[in-house]
N, C-alpha and C positions, 0 to 999 in steps of 0.2 A: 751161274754155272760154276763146277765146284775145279777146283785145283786140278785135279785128275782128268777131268773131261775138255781143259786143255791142253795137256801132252799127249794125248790120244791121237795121233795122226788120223785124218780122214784120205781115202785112197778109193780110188776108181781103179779098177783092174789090178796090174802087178806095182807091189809097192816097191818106192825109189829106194835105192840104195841107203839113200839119209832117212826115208821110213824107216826100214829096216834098222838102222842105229839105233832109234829112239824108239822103237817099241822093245831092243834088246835090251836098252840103260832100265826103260820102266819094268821091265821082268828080274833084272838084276835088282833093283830098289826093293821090288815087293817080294822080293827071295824066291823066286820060283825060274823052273831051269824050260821049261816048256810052253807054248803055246799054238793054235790052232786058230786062225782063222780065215774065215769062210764069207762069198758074198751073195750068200741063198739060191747060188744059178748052177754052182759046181767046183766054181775056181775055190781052191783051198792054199792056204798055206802054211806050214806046218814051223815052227822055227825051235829049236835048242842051243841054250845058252848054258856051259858050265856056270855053277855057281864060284865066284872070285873069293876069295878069300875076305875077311872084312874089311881090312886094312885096302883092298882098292876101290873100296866102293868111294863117289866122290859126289857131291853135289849137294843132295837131297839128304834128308834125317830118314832113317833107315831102320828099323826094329830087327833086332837082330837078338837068333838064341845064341845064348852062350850053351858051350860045349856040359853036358846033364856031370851032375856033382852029389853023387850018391849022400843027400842028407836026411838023416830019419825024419818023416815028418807025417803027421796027418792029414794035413791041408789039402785040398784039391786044385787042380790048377784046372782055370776057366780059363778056355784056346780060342782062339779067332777061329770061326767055324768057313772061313773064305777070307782072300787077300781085300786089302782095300786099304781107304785113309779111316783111321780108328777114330768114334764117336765116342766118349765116355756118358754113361748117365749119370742123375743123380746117386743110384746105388752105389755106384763105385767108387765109396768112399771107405777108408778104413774103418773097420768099427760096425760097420752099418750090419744088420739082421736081414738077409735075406731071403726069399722062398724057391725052391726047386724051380723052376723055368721062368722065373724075371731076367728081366735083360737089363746087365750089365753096361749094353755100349751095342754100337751098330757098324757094322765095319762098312764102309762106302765106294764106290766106284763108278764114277758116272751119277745116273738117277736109280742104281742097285743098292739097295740096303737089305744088311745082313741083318738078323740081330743073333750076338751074342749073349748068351742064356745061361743060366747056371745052375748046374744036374743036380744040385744036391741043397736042402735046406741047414743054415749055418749064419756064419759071420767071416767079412770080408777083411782079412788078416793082413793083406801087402796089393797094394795096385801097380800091376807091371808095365802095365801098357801106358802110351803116353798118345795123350790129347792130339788128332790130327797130321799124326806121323801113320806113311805110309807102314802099314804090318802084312808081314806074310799068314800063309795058313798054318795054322798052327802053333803061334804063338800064342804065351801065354800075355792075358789081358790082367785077370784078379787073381787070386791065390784066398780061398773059402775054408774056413775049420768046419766040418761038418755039426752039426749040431748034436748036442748027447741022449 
């Protein structure tokens, strides 16, 4: 059973107030401000959480973007295509020769796996993501020079 599919409260009907904490902490962790769930009968429940500034986040390792820094660059930046705990592959390593739709890494959540893929054929320049740290959507995983 993986990391993730232990902080996952399990709930019959409405969840307790300390559910409620801890599926907010785990939406703050994996940078994401909303969530929705449902028990396939009707009941729904909808929740929003601002996102904190990074400085409060506390606990857990945490993938967080920094704030975009206009720098000339070629490179492509390969994004977690869904939140989860980041799997790296062998590809993702610096240096390595890649092809348009290999996977890079597999983002995880439960028994959910993503795989993260990368749009373009090149070589793998900077690995951003780290090994088993929960990452939001849209973070960047590799950084790819396309090839010439």
């Amino acid at each position: 059973m993986s990391t993730m599919e232990n902080q996952v409260p399990v709930f019959e009907g409405i969840p307790s107030s300390e559910d409620l904490a801890r599926i907010a902490d785990l939406l703050v962790q994996a940078g994401l401000e909303t969530i929705e769930l449902s028990d396939g009968m009707g009941a729904r429940c909808f929740m929003r959480v601002p996102a904190p500034a990074p400085a409060l986040v506390s606990g857990a390792q945490v993938a967080t973007a920094a704030a975009p820094v206009e720098v000339p660059s070629s490179d492509i930046a390969v994004k977690a295509p869904y939140f989860g705990v980041l799997a790296l592959t062998d590809l993702a390593e610096i240096g390595t020769v890649v092809r348009q739709g290999d996977v890079v890494g597999q983002m995880r959540i439960g028994t959910l796996q993503v795989p993260v893929t990368v749009p373009v054929e090149g070589t793998v320049v900077d690995v951003v993501g780290q090994e088993g740290v929960l990452t939001g959507y849209g973070a960047v995983v590799v950084r790819v020079e396309p090839a010439a």
